[in-house]
NUSEMI-545952 format. One record per residue (C-alpha): residue number from 1; x, y, z. Coordinates in steps of 0.2 Angstrom, whole numbers, padded with zeros to 4 digits, always signed. Layout:
<sites>
[NUM [X Y Z]],
...
</sites>
This chain:
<sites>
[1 [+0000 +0000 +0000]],
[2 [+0006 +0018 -0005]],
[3 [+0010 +0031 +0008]],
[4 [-0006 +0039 +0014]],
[5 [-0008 +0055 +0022]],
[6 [-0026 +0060 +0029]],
[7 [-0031 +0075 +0016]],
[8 [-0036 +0087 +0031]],
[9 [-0017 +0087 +0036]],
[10 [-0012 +0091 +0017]],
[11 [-0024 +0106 +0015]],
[12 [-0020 +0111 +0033]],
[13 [+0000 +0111 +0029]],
[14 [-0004 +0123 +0014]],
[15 [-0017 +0135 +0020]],
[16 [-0030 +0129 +0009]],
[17 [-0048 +0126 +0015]],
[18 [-0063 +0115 +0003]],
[19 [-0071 +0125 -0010]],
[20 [-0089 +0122 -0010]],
[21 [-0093 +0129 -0028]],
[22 [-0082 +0118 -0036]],
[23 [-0090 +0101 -0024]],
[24 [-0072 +0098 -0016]],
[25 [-0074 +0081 -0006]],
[26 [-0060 +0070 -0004]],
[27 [-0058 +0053 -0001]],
[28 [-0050 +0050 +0016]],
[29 [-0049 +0031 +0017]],
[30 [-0034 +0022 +0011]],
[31 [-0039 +0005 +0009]],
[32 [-0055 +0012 +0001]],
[33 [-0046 +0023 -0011]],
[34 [-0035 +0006 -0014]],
[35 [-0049 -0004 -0019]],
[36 [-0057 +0008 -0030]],
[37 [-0041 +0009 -0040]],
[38 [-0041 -0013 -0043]],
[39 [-0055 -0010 -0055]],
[40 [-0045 +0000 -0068]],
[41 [-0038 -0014 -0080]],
[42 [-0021 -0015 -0084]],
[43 [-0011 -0009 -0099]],
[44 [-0020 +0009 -0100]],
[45 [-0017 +0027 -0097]],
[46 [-0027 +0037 -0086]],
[47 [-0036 +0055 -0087]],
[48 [-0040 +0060 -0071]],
[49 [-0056 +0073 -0066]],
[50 [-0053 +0084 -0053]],
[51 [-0036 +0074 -0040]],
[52 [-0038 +0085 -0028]],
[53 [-0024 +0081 -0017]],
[54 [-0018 +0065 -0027]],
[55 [-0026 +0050 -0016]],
[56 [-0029 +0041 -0031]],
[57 [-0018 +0048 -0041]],
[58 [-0004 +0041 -0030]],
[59 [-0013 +0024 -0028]],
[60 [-0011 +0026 -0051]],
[61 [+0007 +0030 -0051]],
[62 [+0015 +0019 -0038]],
[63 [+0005 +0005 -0051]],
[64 [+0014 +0011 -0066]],
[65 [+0000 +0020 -0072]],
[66 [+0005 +0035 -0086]],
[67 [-0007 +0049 -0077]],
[68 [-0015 +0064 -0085]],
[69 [-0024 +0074 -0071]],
[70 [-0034 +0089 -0073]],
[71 [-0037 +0102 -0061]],
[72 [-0047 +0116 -0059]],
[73 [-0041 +0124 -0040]],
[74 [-0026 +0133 -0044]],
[75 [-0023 +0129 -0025]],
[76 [-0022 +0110 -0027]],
[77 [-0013 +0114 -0043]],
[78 [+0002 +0118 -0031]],
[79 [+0001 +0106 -0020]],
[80 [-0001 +0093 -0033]],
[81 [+0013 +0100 -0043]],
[82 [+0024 +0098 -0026]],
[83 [+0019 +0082 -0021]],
[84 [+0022 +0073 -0041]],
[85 [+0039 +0083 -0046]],
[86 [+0049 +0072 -0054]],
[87 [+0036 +0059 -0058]],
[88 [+0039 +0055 -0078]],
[89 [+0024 +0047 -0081]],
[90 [+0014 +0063 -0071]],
[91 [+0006 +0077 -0080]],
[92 [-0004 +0091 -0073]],
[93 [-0016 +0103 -0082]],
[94 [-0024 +0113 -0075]],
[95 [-0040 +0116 -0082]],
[96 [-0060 +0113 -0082]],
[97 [-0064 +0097 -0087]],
[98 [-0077 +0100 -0099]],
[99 [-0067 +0116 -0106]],
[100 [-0054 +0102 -0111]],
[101 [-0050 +0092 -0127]],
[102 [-0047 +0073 -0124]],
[103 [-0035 +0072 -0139]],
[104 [-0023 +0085 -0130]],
[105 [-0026 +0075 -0116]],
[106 [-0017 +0059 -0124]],
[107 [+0000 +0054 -0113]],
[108 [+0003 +0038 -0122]],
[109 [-0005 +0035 -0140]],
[110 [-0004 +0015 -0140]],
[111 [-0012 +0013 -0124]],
[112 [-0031 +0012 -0120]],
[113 [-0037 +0027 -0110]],
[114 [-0047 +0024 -0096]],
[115 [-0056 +0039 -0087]],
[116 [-0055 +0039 -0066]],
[117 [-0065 +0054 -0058]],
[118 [-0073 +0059 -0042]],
[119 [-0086 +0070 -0050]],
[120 [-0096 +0084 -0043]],
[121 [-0115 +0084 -0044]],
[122 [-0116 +0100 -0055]],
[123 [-0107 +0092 -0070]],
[124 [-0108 +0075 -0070]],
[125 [-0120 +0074 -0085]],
[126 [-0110 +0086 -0095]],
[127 [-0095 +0074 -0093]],
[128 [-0103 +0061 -0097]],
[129 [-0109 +0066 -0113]],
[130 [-0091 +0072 -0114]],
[131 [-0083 +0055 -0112]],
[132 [-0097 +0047 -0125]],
[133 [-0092 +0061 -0137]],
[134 [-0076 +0060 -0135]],
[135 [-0064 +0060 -0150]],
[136 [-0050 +0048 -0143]],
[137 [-0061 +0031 -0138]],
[138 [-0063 +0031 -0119]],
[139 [-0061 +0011 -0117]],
[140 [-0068 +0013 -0100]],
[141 [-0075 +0027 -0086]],
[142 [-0074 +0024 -0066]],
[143 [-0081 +0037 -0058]],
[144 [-0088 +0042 -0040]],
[145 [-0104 +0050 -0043]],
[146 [-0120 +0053 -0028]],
[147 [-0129 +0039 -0025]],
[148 [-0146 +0046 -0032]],
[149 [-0137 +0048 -0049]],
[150 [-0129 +0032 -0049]],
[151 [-0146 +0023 -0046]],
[152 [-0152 +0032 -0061]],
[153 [-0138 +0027 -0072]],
[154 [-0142 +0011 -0066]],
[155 [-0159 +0009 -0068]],
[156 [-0172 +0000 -0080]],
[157 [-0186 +0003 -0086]],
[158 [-0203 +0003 -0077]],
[159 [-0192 +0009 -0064]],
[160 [-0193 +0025 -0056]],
[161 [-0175 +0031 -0058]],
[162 [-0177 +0025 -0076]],
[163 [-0176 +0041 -0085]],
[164 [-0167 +0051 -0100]],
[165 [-0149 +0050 -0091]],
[166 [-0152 +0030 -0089]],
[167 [-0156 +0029 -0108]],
[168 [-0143 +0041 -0115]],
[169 [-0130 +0033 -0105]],
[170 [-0134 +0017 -0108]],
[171 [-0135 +0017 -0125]],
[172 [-0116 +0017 -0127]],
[173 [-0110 +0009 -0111]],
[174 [-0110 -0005 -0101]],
[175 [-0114 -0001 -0083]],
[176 [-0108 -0008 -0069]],
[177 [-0110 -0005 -0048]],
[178 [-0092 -0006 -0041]],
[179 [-0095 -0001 -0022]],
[180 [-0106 +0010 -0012]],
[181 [-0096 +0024 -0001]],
[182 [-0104 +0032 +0016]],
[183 [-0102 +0051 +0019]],
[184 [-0087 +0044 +0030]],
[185 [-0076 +0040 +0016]],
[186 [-0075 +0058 +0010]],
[187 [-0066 +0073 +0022]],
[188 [-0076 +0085 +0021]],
[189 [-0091 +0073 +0026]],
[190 [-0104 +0076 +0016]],
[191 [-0123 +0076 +0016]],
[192 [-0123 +0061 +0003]],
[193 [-0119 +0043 +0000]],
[194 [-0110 +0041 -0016]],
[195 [-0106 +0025 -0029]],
[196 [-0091 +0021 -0038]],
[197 [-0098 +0018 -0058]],
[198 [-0089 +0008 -0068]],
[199 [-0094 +0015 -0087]],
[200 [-0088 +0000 -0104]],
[201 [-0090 +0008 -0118]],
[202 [-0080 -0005 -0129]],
[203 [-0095 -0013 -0134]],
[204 [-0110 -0003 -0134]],
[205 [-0126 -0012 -0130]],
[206 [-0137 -0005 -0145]],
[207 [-0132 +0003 -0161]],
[208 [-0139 +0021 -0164]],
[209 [-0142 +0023 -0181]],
[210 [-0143 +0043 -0178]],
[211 [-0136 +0049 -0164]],
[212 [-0145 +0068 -0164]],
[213 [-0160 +0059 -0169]],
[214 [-0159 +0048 -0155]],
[215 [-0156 +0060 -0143]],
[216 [-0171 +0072 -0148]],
[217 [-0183 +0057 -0147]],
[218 [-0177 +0052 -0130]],
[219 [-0178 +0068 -0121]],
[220 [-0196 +0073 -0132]],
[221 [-0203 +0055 -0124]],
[222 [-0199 +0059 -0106]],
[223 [-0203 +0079 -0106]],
[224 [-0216 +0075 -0097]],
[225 [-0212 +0058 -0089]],
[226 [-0230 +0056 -0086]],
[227 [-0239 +0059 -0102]],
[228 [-0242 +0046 -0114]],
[229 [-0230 +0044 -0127]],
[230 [-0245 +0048 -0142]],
[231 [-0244 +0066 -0131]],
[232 [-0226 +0069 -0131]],
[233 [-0220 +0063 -0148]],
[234 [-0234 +0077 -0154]],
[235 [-0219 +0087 -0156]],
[236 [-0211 +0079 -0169]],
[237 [-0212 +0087 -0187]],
[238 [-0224 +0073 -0192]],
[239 [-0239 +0073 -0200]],
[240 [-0255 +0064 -0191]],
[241 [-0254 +0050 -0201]],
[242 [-0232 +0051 -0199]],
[243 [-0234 +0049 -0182]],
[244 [-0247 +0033 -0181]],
[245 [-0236 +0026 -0194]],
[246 [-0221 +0030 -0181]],
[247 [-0229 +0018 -0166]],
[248 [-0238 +0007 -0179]],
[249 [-0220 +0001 -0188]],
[250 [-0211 +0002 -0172]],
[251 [-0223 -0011 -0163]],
[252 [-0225 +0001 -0148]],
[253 [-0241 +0006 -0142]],
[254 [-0243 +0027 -0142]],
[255 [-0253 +0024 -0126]],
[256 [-0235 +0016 -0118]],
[257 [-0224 +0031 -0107]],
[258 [-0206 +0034 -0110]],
[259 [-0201 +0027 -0094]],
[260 [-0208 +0008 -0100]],
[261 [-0198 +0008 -0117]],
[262 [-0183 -0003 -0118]],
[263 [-0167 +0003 -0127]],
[264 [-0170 -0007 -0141]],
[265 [-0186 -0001 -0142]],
[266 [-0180 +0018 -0141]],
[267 [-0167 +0012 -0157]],
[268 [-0182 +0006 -0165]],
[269 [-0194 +0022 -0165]],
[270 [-0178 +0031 -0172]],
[271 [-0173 +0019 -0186]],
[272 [-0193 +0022 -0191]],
[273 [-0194 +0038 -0189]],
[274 [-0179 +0043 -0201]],
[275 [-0188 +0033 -0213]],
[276 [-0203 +0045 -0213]],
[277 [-0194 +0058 -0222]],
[278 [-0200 +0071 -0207]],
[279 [-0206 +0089 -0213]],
[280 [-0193 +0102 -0216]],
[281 [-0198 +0112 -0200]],
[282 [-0194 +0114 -0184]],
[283 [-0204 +0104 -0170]],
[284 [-0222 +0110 -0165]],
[285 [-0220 +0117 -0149]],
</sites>
């Protein structure tokens, strides 16, 4: 096991206090942070969100990981830049995430990369359409995200966490629970229980014949989550007769709400509907 020093005594030393604006938590248990770190597969290069004070990051070296870590504190910068120095397989950037481009991101160009991440709330659904849009193929994601949106990540239909996040993650990634971590893992404590994700994207589950297509149909289907399907899709530049040859040819039932429909059955009301030849104009609002 690496070194381990409690992260209160590493902000303490340099002056630094958590930010709450940028959701600063960090994990404070080594055989924890350990564990997380055995499910990144071997032979890959790591990008790392948001390091904080290294507890992982150190966990990734000292296992001849090549580490990319991205920072947005310029505080933790300096401390991260003193506690690395003279690692060769270590760069820093800082940097927002989401501000970043993966491709610059790239340490070694024959390995895998493999995303590791404590993510904060505010942006974990930006990221994660970041790592599905990514431009260098994101072999893998494990990320520490709050429980409530792991659940939904998690969830299937009929369910009710089962919702456009589920769907538009799912859809390209293989999803997988590593570990549940109470507030106590994390100093400062939070007010939440978090999960730690494990995202595959090597073999996507379905295959989305138009990805903005897609996308439009899932979001228009849940918005409302309650309303029938018949009600939502009403939006779609169809005709009247388009959009009961829609449910009709995709064997789904315009009585059916979003949350019921499978991914499959999401693919199939997309591969339909580009064969309708949709009206040149915008949605009816």
């Amino acid at each position: 096991m690496t070194h381990f020093v409690h992260p209160k005594t590493i902000l303490e030393r340099a002056n630094i206090r958590p930010r709450k604006r940028w959701g600063q938590n960090f994990l404070c248990q080594p055989l924890l942070n350990e564990k997380i770190i055995d499910a990144v597969p071997p032979k890959v290069q790591i990008i790392e969100i948001g390091p904080g004070v290294g507890a992982l990051t150190q966990i990734l070296l000292a296992r001849g990981y090549p580490v990319t870590a991205v920072e947005i504190d310029p505080l933790l910068v300096g401390v991260l830049q003193e506690q690395f120095a003279g690692q060769s397989d270590f760069r820093l950037v800082q940097a927002d995430i989401l501000q970043c481009d993966f491709t610059a991101l790239v340490h070694e160009v024959d390995l895998p990369l493999v995303v590791v991440g404590n993510l904060p709330y505010y942006i974990t659904s930006p990221i994660l359409a970041q790592l599905i849009d990514s431009p260098v193929p994101v072999q893998q994601a494990l990320v520490l995200v709050q429980r409530e949106v792991g659940e939904r990540l998690l969830a299937a239909p009929g369910t009710a966490n089962y919702g456009i996040l589920s769907v538009l993650v799912q859809a390209y990634a293989h999803i997988t629970l590593k570990m549940r971590l109470n507030p106590g893992a994390f100093y400062p404590v939070p007010q939440v229980e978090s999960t730690v994700i494990s995202l595959d994207f090597r073999h996507p589950p379905v295959t989305i014949p138009d990805k903005n297509a897609f996308t439009m149909l899932v979001k228009m289907a849940f918005n409302p989550r309650r309303k029938m399907l018949r009600n939502n899709l009403k939006k779609l530049p169809l005709t009247v007769n388009q959009l009961a040859m829609l449910f009709q040819e995709a064997n789904i039932e315009g009585s059916r709400r979003a949350e019921s429909l499978s991914l499959t059955e999401f693919v199939r009301l997309t591969e339909v509907f580009l064969t309708l030849k949709p009206l040149n104009q915008p949605p009816r609002r």
